[in-house]
C-alpha positions in Angstrom: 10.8 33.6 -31.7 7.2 34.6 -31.0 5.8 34.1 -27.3 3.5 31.2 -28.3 5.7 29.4 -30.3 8.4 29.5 -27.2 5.5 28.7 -24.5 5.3 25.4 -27.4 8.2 24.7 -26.7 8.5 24.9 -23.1 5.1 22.7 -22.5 6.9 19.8 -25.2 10.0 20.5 -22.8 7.9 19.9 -19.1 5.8 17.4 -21.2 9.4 15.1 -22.2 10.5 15.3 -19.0 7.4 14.2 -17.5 7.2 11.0 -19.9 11.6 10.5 -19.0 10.5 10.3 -15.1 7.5 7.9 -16.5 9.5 5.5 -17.9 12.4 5.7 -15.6 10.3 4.4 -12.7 8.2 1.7 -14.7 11.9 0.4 -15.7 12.8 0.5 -11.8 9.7 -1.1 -10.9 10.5 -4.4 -13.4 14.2 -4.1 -11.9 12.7 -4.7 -8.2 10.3 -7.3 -9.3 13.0 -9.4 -11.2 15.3 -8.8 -8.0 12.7 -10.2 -5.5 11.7 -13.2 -8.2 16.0 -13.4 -8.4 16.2 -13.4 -4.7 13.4 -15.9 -4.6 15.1 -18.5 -6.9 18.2 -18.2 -5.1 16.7 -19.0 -1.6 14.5 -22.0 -3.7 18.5 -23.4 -4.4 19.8 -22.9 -1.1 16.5 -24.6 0.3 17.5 -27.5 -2.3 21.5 -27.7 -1.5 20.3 -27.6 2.2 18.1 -30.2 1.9 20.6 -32.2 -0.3 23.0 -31.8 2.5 20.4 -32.9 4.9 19.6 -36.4 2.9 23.3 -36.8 2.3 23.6 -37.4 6.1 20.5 -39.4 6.7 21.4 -42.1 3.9 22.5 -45.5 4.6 23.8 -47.5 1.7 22.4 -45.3 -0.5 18.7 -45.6 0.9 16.9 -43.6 3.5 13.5 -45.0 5.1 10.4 -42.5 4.2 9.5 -42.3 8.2 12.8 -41.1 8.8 12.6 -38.9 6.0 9.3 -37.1 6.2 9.8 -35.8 9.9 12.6 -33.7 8.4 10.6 -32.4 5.3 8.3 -31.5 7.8 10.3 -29.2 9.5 11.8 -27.6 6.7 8.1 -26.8 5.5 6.8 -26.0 9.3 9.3 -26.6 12.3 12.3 -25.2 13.6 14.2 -25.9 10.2 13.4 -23.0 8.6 16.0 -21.0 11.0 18.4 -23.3 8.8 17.3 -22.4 5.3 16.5 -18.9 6.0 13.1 -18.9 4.3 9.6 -18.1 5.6 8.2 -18.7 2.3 8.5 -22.7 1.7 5.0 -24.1 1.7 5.5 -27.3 -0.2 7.8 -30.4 -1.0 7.8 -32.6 -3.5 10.6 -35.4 -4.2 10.2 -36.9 -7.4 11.6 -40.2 -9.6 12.7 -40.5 -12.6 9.2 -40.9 -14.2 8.1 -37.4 -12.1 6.1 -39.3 -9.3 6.3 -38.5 -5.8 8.5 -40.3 -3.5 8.0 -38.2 -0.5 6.0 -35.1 0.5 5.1 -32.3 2.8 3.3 -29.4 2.9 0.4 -27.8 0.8 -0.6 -30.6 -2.2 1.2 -29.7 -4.9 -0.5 -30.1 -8.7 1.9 -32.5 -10.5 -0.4 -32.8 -13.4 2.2 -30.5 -15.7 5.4 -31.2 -14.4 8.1 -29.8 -16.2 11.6 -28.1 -15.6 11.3 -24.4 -14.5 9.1 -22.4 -12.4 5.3 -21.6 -12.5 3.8 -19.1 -11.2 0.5 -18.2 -10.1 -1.4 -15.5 -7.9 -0.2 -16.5 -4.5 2.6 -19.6 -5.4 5.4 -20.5 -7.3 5.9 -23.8 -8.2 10.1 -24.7 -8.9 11.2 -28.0 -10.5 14.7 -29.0 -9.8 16.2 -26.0 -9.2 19.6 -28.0 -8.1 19.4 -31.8 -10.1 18.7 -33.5 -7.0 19.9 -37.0 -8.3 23.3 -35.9 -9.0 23.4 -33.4 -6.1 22.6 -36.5 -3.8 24.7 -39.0 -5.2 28.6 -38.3 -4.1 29.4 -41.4 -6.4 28.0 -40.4 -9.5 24.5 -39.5 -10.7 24.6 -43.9 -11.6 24.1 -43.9 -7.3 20.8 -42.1 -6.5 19.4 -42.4 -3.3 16.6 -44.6 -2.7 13.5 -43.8 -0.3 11.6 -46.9 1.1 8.8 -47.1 2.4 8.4 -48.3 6.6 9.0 -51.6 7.3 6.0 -52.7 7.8 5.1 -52.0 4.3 6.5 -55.3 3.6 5.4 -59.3 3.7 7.2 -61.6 5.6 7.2 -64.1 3.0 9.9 -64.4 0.5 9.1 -62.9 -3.3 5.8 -61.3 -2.1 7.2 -57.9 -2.5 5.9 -54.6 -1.3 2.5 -54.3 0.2 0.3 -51.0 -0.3 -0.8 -51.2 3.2 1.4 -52.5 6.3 0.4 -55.7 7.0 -0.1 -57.4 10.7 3.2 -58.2 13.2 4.3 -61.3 12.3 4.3 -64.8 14.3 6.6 -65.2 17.2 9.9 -66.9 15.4 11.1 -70.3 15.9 14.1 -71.1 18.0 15.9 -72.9 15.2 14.6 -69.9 12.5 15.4 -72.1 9.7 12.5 -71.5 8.3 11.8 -67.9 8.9 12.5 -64.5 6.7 14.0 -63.1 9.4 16.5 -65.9 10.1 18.0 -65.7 7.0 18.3 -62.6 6.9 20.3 -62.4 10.4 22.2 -65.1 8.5 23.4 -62.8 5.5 21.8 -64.7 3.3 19.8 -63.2 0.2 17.4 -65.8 -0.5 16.1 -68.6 1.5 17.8 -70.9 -0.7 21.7 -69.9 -0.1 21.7 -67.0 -2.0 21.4 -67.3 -5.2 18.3 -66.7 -7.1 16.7 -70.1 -8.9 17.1 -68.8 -12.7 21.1 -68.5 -12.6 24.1 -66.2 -11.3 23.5 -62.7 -9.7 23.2 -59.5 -12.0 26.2 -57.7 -12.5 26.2 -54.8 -10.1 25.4 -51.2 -10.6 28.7 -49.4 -11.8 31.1 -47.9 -9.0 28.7 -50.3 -6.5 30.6 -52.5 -4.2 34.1 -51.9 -6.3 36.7 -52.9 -3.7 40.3 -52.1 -3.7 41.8 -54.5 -5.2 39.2 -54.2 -8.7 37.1 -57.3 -7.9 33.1 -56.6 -7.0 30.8 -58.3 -4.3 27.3 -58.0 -4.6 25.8 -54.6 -3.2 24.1 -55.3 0.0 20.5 -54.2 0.3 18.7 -53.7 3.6 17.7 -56.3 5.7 14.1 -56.2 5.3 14.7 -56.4 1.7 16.8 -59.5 1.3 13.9 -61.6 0.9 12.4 -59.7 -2.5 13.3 -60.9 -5.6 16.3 -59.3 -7.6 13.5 -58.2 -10.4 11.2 -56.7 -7.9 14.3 -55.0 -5.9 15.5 -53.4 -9.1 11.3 -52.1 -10.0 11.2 -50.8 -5.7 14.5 -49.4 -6.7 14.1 -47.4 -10.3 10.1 -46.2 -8.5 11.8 -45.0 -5.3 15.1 -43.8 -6.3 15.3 -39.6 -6.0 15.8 -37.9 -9.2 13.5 -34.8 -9.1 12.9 -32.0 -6.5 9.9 -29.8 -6.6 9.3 -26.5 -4.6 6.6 -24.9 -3.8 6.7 -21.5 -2.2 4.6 -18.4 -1.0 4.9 -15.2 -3.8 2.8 -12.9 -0.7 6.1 -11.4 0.8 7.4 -10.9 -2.7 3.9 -9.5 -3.8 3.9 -6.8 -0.5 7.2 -5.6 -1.6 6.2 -5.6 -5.9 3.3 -3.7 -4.6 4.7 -1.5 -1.9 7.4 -0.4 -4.4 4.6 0.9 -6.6 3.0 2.7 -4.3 6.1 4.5 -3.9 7.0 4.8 -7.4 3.1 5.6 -8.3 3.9 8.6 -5.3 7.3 9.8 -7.3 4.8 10.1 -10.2 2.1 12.0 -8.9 4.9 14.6 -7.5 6.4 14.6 -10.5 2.8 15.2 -12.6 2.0 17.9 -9.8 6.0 19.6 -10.3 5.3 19.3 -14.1 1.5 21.2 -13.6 2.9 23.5 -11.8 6.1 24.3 -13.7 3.4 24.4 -16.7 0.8 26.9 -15.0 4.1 28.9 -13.6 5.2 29.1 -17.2 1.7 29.9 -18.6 1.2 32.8 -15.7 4.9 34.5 -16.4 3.6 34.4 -20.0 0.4 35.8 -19.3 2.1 38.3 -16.6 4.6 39.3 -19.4 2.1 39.7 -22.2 0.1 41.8 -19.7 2.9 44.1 -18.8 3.4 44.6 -22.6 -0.3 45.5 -22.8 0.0 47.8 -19.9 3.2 50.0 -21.7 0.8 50.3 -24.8 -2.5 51.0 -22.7 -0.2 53.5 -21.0 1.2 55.0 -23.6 -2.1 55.1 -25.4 -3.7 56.4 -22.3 -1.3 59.7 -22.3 -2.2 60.6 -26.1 -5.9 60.9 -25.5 -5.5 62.6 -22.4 -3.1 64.8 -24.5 -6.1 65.1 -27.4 -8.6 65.2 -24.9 -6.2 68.2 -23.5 -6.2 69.5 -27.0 -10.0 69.1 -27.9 -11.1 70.5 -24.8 -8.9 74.1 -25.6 -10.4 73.7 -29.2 -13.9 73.4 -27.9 -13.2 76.1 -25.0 -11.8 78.7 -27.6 -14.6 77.7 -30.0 -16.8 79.7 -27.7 -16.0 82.7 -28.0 -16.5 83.4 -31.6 -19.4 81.4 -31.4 -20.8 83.7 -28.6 -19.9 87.0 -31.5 -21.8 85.5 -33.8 -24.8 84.9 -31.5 -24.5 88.4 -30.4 -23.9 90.0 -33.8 -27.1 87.7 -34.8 -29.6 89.0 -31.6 -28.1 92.6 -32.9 -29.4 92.4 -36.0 -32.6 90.9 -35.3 -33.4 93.7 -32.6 -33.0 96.7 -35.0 -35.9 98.9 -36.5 -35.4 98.1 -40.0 -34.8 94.8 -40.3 -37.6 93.2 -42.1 -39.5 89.9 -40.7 -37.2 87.7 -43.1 -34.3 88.7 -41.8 -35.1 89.0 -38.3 -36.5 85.4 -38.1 -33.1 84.2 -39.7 -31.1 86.7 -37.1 -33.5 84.2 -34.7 -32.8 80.6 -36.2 -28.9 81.7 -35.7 -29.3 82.5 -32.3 -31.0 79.1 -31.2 -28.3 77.2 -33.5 -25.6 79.1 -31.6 -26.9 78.4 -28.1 -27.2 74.4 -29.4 -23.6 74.5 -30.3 -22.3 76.4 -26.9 -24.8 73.6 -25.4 -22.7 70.8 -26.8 -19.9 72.5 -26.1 -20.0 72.6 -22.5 -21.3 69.4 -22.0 -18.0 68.0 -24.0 -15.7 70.4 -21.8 -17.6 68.8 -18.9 -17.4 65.4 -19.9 -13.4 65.9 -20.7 -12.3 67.6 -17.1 -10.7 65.5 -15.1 -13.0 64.0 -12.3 -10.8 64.8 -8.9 -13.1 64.3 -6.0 -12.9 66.0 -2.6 -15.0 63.8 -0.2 -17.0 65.7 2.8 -19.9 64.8 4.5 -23.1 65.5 3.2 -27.0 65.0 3.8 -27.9 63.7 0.8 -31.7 64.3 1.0 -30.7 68.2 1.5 -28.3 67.9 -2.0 -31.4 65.8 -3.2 -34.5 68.6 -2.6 -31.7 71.4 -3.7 -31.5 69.9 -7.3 -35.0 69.6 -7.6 -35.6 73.5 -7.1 -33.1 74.1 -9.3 -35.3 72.3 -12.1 -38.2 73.9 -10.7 -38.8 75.9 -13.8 -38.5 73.0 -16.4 -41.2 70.7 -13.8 -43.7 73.4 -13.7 -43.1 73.7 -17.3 -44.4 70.0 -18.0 -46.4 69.9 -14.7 -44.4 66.9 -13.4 -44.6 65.4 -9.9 -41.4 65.1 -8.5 -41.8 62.9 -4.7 -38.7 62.8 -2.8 -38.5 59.7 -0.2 -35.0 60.6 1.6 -34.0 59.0 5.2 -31.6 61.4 6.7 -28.2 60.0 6.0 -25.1 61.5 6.1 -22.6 60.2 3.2 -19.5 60.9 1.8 -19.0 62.7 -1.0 -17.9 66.1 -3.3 -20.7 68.0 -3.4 -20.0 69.8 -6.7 -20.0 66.6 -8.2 -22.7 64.7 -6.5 -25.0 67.7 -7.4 -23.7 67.6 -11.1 -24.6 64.0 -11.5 -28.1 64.2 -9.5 -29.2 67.3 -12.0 -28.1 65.4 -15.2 -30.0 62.5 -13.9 -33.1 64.5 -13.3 -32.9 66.5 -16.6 -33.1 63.2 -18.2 -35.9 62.0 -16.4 -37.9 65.3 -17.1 -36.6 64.9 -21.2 -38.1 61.9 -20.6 -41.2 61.8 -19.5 -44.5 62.6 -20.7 -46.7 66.0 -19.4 -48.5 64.9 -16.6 -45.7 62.8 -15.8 -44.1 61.3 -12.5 -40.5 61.3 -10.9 -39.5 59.7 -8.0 -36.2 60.2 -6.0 -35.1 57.6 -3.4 -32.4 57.5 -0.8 -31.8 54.9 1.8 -29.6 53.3 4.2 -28.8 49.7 3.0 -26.8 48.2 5.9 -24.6 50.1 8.2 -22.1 51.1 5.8 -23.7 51.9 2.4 -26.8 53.5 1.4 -28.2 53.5 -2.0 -29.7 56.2 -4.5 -32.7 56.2 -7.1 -34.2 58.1 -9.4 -37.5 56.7 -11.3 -39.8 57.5 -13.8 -42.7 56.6 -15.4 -41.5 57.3 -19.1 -40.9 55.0 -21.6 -38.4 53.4 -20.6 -35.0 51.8 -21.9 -35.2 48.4 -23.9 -32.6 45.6 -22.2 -30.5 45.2 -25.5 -29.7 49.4 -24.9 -29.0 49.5 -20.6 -25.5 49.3 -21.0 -25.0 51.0 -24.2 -27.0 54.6 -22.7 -23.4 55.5 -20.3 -21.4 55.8 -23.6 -20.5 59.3 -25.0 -23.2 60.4 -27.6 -25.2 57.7 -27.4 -29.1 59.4 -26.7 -32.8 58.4 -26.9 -34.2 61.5 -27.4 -33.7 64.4 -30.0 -32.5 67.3 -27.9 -30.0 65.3 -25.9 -26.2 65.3 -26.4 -25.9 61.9 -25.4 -22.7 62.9 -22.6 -25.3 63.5 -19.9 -25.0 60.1 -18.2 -21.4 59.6 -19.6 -21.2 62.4 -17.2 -22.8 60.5 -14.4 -21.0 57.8 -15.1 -17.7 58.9 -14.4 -18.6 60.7 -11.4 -19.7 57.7 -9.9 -17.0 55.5 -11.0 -14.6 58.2 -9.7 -16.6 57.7 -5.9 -16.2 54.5 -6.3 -19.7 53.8 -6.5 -21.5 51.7 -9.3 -24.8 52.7 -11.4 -27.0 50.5 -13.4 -30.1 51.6 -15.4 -33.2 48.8 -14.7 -36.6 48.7 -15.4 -39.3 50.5 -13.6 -42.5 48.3 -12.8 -45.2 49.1 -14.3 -43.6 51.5 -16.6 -40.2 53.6 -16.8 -36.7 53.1 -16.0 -34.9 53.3 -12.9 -31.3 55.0 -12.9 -29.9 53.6 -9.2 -26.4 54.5 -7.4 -25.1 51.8 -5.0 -22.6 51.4 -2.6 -22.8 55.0 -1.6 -20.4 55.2 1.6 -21.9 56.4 4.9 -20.4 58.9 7.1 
């Protein structure tokens, strides 16, 4: 299995898992949101069977007045009553009839426009619709016996068959002291109707089933309340079917349930950015050992690599060394020849050409013996402008020979570094500035403190120049700009400086030239 195929497979590994953790806490996050909306409907029932309860022990022959009533809604919604039902939530109450109009009410208004078994919810509310069936719940007779809600009494007339009022009318007259004639005194009496008893139109309806059943199987009429007894049996029965409980709506607050839905994302949303940060950095920790493995591979070979060409460059370097001295017989043999009486002009100018030949190779040959010794430097401390002015008298021959002008601007510092060395690279970079410049030309050598632990070297000249596209190319081994050169004299430099730990850079030289300068030169 090949590296990147098994760092494939690791990131579709980290990658799986990532998506597993993903998935497992949306699926919590619905579990705790249909908990809390679970926990929700419960406490909607318990609010229902408590308030059940509640009517159960307010009703009177199976009717309970709506000012006796409504106090106690109000409770449950506001007061003290919600210690009982154990909700801070409940926000509304709705009883309802059969025909889903409401009976009684408290709380927030409720929308009863779409009323319809179940639950509704919106942003802040959730509306429930008999979540117990109120009409059986209240009824311990049978769901044929729902409880009836009236209205106050004073929502009735005191005259017989007038019904129910929409408004309470005024107190009535003082009665009589006979009270035969009054409302009132028939119904102290017991009496239905003002008449006896009995409506005009015939017998009394047959009673509601289980109503008034007494031991012995025979009925008696149900007995209604005494405000009542003066309404009609037709207009009891409408007051009784548009007032009788059969429906139970809820409404209640969804904010506590939303805090917790939303605080349980924030924490899951937290388990997921731990786990996308665990999975990035299992990914990047996979992607450096990978790298970090590969690297160590690349190391071995570089290594290994590295030990044959120092082993060729062991090898070349005795091949070029020995190559020397038969070269230096044949230059010999060659001046021999060329220095005896009777040799002839042809002859001796040929005896010449191998001569200069012979001194180009063993030229080329000691610059490649140079460039292939190892570089092992023995720091002292130097003044460089006195290694600087000793270089330039050692090309002292070669700048008269071209009548150059060398300037040296040097503050005294003291740096650094091997002498041998630092004298090798300052001659090779002079003997390139002389190569190349003009007769008549100009050289300028530099040296300067920088701050107060480097100091920085240059050597300029007015020459041609180096093009930008060839800068970093002129430090590589044969690489020259001129037809005399072996093109190791600034490999040479090169590594001396990158030995000191220095750096060297070849720029341009306003108006004309180029400009060879050594930084980071350490002070002593």
């Amino acid at each position: 299995m090949n590296p990147p195929r098994r760092s494939l497979m690791i990131y579709g590994l980290l990658a799986a898992i990532w998506l597993t953790i993903v998935g497992w806490q949306a699926e919590e996050h619905l579990r705790v949101r249909d908990v809390a909306r679970s926990d929700l409907r419960n406490r909607s029932r318990e609010i229902a069977n408590t308030l059940s309860a509640i009517i159960r022990g307010m009703r009177f022959r199976g009717t309970i007045l709506t000012e006796r009533l409504t106090p106690v809604l109000n409770e449950l919604v506001n007061g003290r009553a919600k210690e009982l039902v154990k909700s801070s939530e409940l926000i509304s109450i709705v009883l309802l009839n059969a025909t889903n109009e409401p009976v009684a009410a408290a709380g927030a208004p409720v929308d009863l426009t779409e009323i319809l078994p179940g639950e509704r919810w919106d942003r802040h509310t959730v509306t429930l619709v008999n979540p117990v069936d109120l009409g059986a719940s209240l009824s311990s007779e049978g769901s044929t016996n729902p409880t009836v809600v009236l209205p106050p009494i004073g929502d009735f007339t005191n005259a017989p068959g007038e019904g129910f009022r929409d408004r309470p009318p005024p107190r009535s007259e003082p009665q009589s002291a006979s009270g035969d004639s009054n409302v009132v005194g028939h119904i102290a009496s017991g009496d239905p109707r003002p008449d006896g008893g009995r409506p005009a139109d015939g017998p009394p309806p047959p009673p509601p089933e289980n109503e008034g059943r007494r031991r012995d199987g025979e009925f008696r009429p149900p007995r209604r309340p005494i405000w009542l007894r003066g309404m009609d049996e037709k207009e009891y029965q409408l007051l009784v079917q548009k007032r009788a409980l059969h429906g139970l709506v809820l409404a209640l607050s969804i904010d506590p349930l939303n805090a917790a839905i939303t605080s349980d994302l924030w924490l899951r949303s937290i388990i997921l950015l731990l786990a996308t940060f665990s999975v990035l950095g299992a990914g990047l920790a996979w992607r450096n050992l990978a790298k970090s493995s590969d690297l160590q591979i690349r190391l071995i070979r570089a290594s290994e690599l590295n030990t044959h060409l120092k082993e060729m460059n062991l090898a070349a370097a005795g091949l070029a060394h020995e190559t020397r001295n038969p070269l230096n017989i044949i230059r010999g043999l060659a001046q021999l020849i060329s220095k005896q009486v009777e040799t002839g002009p042809e002859v001796r100018q040929k005896s010449l050409d191998i001569v200069n030949e012979a001194d180009k190779v063993a030229a080329q040959l000691n610059e490649f013996i140079n460039y292939s010794r190892p570089r092992e430097v023995r720091r002292a401390v130097l003044a460089l402008n006195s290694v600087v002015n000793e270089v330039v008298r050692t090309l002292g021959y070669d700048l008269e020979e071209k009548r150059i002008r060398v300037q040296v601007s040097s503050d005294s510092v003291m740096v650094e570094a091997d002498e041998q060395l630092l004298r090798q690279a300052l001659f090779n970079l002079l003997l390139n500035a002389v190569q190349a410049v003009q007769p008549g030309g100009e050289i300028q050598v530099v040296a300067q403190r920088v701050n107060a632990t480097e100091a920085l070297l240059d050597v300029r000249d007015n020459g041609p120049g180096v093009p930008p596209e060839q800068r970093a190319e002129i430090f590589k081994p044969y690489f020259t700009m001129q037809e005399k050169g072996t093109g190791l004299g600034l490999a040479v430099v090169q590594q001396i400086v990158l030995a000191h730990g220095w750096e060297i850079h070849c720029l341009a030289n306003e108006p004309r030239g180029a400009v060879f300068r050594i930084t980071h030169v350490k002070l002593a």
